[in-house]
C-alpha positions, 0 to 999 in steps of 0.5 A: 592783804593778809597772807592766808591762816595757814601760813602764819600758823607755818611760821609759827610752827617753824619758830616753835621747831627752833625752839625761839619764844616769841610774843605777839601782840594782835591789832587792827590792820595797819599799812604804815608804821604811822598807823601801826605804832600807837597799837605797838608802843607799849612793845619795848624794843626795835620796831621794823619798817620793812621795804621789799626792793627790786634791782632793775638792772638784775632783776634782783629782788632785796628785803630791807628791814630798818628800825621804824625811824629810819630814812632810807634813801634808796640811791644811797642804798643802792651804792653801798649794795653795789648794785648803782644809783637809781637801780633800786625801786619798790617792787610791785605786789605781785612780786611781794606775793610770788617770793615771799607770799604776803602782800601789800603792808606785810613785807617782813622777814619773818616771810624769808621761810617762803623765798626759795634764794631769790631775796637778798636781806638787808638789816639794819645794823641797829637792830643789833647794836641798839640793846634791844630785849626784843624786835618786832616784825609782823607774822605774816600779816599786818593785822599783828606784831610780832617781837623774839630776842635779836640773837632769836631773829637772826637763828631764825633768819639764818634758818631760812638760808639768808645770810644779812648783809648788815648795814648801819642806816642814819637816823630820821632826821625830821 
């Protein structure tokens, strides 16, 4: 489920306010990043795998965004959160709706303007790191990518009064 026209217009229009450029590639609707990279693969730069967690334990919600090839083990991150083995698991559409106003198959940073401070951010370190002209996330729906420059990404992230916790995640090693 796509979130509503008028949002996506609103992050576009919050983009243009930071004065960040972006490109945008529109495609059919995708829910898994298997499905999303043969529409995606000419886009040189970080693709995003993006995972919208819930602390048990605190009632906490995080946003994990990692390069596509990654594995995230979900007890490992929890420890290096601090936040316990076995605490974190995926949160139901419902909570994606309510903080960040996209559902299932959106999740994205990009959806960070909407939250009023109760998601916490995780990047992966790669992102960063990895040289990339560009990184990509989709624009409040998954029927579209979108990619700005790292240094864009992280102006607008910070924008929204998020402040990454960056961590570097492993590589997939299937």
């Amino acid at each position: 489920m796509a979130a509503a026209p008028e949002l996506r217009e609103s992050l576009a229009q919050r983009l243009r306010d930071l004065g960040i450029a972006t490109v945008t590639a529109e495609h059919p609707q995708v829910f898994t990043v298997e499905e999303m990279m043969p529409h995606v693969q000419h886009m040189k730069g970080g693709h995003s795998k993006n995972l919208f967690l819930k602390d048990k334990k605190k009632k906490g919600f995080w946003l994990v965004t990692v390069l596509h090839n990654r594995q995230v083990n979900l007890n490992d991150l929890a420890k290096k959160l601090g936040v316990g083995s076995g605490n974190l698991r995926f949160a139901d559409e419902n909570a994606m709706l309510e903080k960040l106003k996209v559902g299932q198959g959106c999740a994205t940073p990009l959806a960070l303007f909407c939250d009023q401070g109760d998601v916490r951010f995780v990047l992966d370190a790669g992102f960063l790191e990895g040289g990339h002209e560009k990184v990509y996330f989709h624009p409040m729906t998954n029927s579209a990518t979108m990619g700005l420059s790292p240094n864009d990404f992280l102006k607008f992230v910070r924008s929204t009064g998020h402040d990454p916790i960056i961590i570097q995640f492993d590589e997939d090693t299937k």
